[in-house]
N, C-alpha and C positions, 0 to 999 in steps of 0.2 A: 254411311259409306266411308268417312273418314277413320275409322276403325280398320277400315282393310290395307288405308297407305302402308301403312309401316311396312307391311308384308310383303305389299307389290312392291315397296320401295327395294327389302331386303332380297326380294326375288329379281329385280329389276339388277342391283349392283351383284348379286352372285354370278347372273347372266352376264356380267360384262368382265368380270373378272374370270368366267371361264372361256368369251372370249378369245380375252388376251391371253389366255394358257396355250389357248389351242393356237394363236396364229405365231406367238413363240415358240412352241411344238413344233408348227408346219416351217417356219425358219430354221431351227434346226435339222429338221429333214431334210430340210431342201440344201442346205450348205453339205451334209453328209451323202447327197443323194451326188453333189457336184464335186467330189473328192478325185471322180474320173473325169478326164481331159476327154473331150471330143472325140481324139483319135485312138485313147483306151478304152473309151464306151463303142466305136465301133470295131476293132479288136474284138472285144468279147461277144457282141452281135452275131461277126461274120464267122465265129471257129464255134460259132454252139454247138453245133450238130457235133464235133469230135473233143472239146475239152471236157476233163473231167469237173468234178464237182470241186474236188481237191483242190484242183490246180486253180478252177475261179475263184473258190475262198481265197487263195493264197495270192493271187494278184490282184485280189480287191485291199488284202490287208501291207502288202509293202508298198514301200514309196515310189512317187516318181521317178524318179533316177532307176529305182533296181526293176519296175516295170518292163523299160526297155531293153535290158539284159533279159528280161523273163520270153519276152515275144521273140528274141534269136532263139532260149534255149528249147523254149516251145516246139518251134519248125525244125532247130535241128533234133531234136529226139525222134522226129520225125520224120528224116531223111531216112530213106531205102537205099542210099547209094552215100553214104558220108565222102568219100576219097573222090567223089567230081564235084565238080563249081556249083552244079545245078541243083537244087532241092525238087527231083520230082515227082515228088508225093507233094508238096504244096503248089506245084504250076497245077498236078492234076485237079486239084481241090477247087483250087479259084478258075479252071477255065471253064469246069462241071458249074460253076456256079454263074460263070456268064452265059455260059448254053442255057442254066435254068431261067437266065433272066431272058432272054433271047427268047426262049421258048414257050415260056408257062404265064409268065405277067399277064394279070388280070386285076385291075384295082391295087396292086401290090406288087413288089418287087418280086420275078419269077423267083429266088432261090429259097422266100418266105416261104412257099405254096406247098403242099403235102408233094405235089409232083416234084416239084423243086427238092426235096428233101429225097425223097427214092433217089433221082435224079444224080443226086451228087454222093452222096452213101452208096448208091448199089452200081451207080452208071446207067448205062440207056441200056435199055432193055432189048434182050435178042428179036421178038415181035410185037406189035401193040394191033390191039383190037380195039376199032371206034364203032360204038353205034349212038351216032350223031342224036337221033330219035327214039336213043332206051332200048331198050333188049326185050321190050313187049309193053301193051297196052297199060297207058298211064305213068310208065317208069320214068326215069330223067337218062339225060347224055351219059354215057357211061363208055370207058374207057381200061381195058383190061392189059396189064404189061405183062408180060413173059420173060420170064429170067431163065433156061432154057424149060423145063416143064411147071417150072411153079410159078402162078396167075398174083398179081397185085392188082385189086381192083380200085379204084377212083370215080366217083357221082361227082356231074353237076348239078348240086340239090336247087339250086335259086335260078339259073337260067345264066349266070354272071361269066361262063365263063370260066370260071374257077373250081376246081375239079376236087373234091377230098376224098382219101383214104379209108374206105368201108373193107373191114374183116369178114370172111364168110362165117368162121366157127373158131372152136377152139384151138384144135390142132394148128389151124391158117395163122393165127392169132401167135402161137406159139413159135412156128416156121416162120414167120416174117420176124419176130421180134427178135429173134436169135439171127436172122440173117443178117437184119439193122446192127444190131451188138458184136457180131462177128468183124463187118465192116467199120464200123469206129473202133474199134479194139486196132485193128489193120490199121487204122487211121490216127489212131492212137502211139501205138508203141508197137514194137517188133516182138513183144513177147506173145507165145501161143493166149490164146481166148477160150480153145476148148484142152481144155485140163480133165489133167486125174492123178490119182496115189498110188505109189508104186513104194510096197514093204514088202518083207521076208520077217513070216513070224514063226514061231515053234507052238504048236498046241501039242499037247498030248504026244509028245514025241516025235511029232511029224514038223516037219519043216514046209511052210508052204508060204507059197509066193502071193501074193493078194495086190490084185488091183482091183482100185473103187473110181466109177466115174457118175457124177453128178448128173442125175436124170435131167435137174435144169442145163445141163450143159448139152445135151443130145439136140440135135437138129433132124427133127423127123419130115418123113415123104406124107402127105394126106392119103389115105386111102378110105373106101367105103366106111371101113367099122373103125377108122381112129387114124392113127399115126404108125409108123414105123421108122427103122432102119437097120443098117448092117454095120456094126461093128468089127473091124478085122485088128485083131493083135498080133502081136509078131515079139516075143524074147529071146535074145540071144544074151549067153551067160561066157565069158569068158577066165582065166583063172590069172595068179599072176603074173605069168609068163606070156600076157598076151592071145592064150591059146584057147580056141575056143570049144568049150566041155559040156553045152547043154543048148538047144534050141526049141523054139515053143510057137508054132503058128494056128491060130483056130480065127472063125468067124461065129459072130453072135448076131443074130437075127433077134431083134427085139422090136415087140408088138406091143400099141399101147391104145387103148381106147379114151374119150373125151376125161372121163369118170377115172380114170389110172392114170391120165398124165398129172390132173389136178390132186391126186390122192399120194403120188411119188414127188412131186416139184421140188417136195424137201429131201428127198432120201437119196440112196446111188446105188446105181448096177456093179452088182459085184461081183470079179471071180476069183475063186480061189483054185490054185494049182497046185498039185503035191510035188516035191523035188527032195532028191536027195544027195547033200552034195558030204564030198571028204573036209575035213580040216585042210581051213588054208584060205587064202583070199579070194575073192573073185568080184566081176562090177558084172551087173546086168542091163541091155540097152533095149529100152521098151519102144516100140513105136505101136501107135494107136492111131485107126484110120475110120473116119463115120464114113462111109459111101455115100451119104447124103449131103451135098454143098462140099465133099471131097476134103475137109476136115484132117490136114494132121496134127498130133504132137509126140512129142519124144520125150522122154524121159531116162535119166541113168541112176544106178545105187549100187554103191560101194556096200562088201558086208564080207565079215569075216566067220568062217566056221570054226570053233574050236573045242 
């Protein structure tokens, strides 16, 4: 047996020197993990749902001092009304998030909870459907919100109380997640969320005007066979004198099945429009309208003929 010491012995002191790697590891981390103060680790907590990724990197990595410059300039990039006293896009946020506790607490604080999170992103919903006993034999508690025709559904899978966020399909999947993105974007910044590309190019001697808008950017209606919506554009072309020398309004009805939305996600609805302008300047001012979630943006571009 004494042939095998050396070995347990050498296994024995490697075990203890790994150890002490790990629980000087786990001190390290833990001094790294307490770099935030109590009240910048709640900070980042309570503005999850609308801080970007960006912006947490970035207040994880400067100092205490410029932290708290960070959290005014946070809420004010975030004011809807800068020229009065009041920030009320942040009263709105934290009173959505006392209602959530108010309301949803179950084992956890309400604004934690899937409801809690609809709740203060979307607002309370225009009707709710409870069926306290499942929506048919065997199901669980189920709760349906209405945003005016579009349903977010919520199960009590455990019995607790505590209600989460079930998708029906893809399209739903896609219409919600866009609606959530729409609403922190809004909660974000004042810049539009649904975008697109507005150029004037020359092919083949023709002059044509091209807008492209990112199919992941479309917020569709669920229908039987897939998704939809209506696109409405509107150009108006004026020259340098202010004067206006070209107008452009059409609707686009675009159709998309499960299998076409997943196969476009990457690509964009495009149109192109022929025009023909004289030498000489002129700006064009795009508006783009989804009839779905009532969606605008605008767009302007400068461009010269010569």
């Amino acid at each position: 047996m004494s042939i095998f010491f050396p070995k347990k012995r050498l296994f024995l002191s490697f075990l203890l020197l790994a150890l002490i790697f790990l629980l000087h590891l786990s001190c390290q981390l833990s001094r790294f993990k307490s770099k935030l103060s109590p009240e910048d680790d709640e900070f980042l907590s309570k503005v999850t749902y609308i801080i970007t990724s960006e912006e947490r990197k970035i207040f994880k990595e400067i100092s205490q001092e410029e932290r708290a410059r960070f959290k005014e300039e946070f809420w004010k990039r975030r004011d809807s009304d800068p020229e009065t006293e009041v920030n009320e896009l942040k009263e709105l946020y934290f009173s959505r998030m006392e209602e959530a506790n108010r309301l949803f607490s179950a084992g956890r604080p309400g604004w934690l909870t899937d409801r809690g999170e609809i709740h203060i992103l979307l607002g309370p919903p225009t009707n709710i459907d409870k069926y306290p006993m499942g929506r048919g034999p065997g199901s669980r508690p189920t709760e349906i919100w209405y945003y005016g025709f579009f349903p977010v559904f919520f199960i009590d899978r455990h019995g607790t109380g505590d209600y989460t966020r079930v998708e029906d399909n893809v399209i739903h999947i896609h219409e919600l997640y866009k609606a959530l993105e729409v609403a922190r974007m809004t909660l974000c910044y004042d810049a539009e969320f649904f975008d697109f590309s507005l150029k004037l190019k020359k092919e083949s001697e023709q002059q044509l005007i091209i807008v492209e808008i990112p199919y992941s950017n479309l917020w569709l209606k669920s229908t039987a066979e897939g998704g939809e919506t209506i696109l409405s554009l509107s150009l108006d072309v004026n020259d340098s004198n202010d004067q206006a020398v070209w107008n452009f309004k059409e609707d686009f009805n675009i159709k998309l099945s499960d299998e076409e939305l997943e196969e476009k996600k990457n690509k964009a609805f495009i149109v192109r429009i022929p025009v023909e302008f004289k030498q000489g300047k002129y700006l064009i001012n795009a508006v783009l309208f989804n009839k779905t979630g009532e969606k605008e943006s605008k767009k302007t571009l400068e461009f010269e003929i010569r």
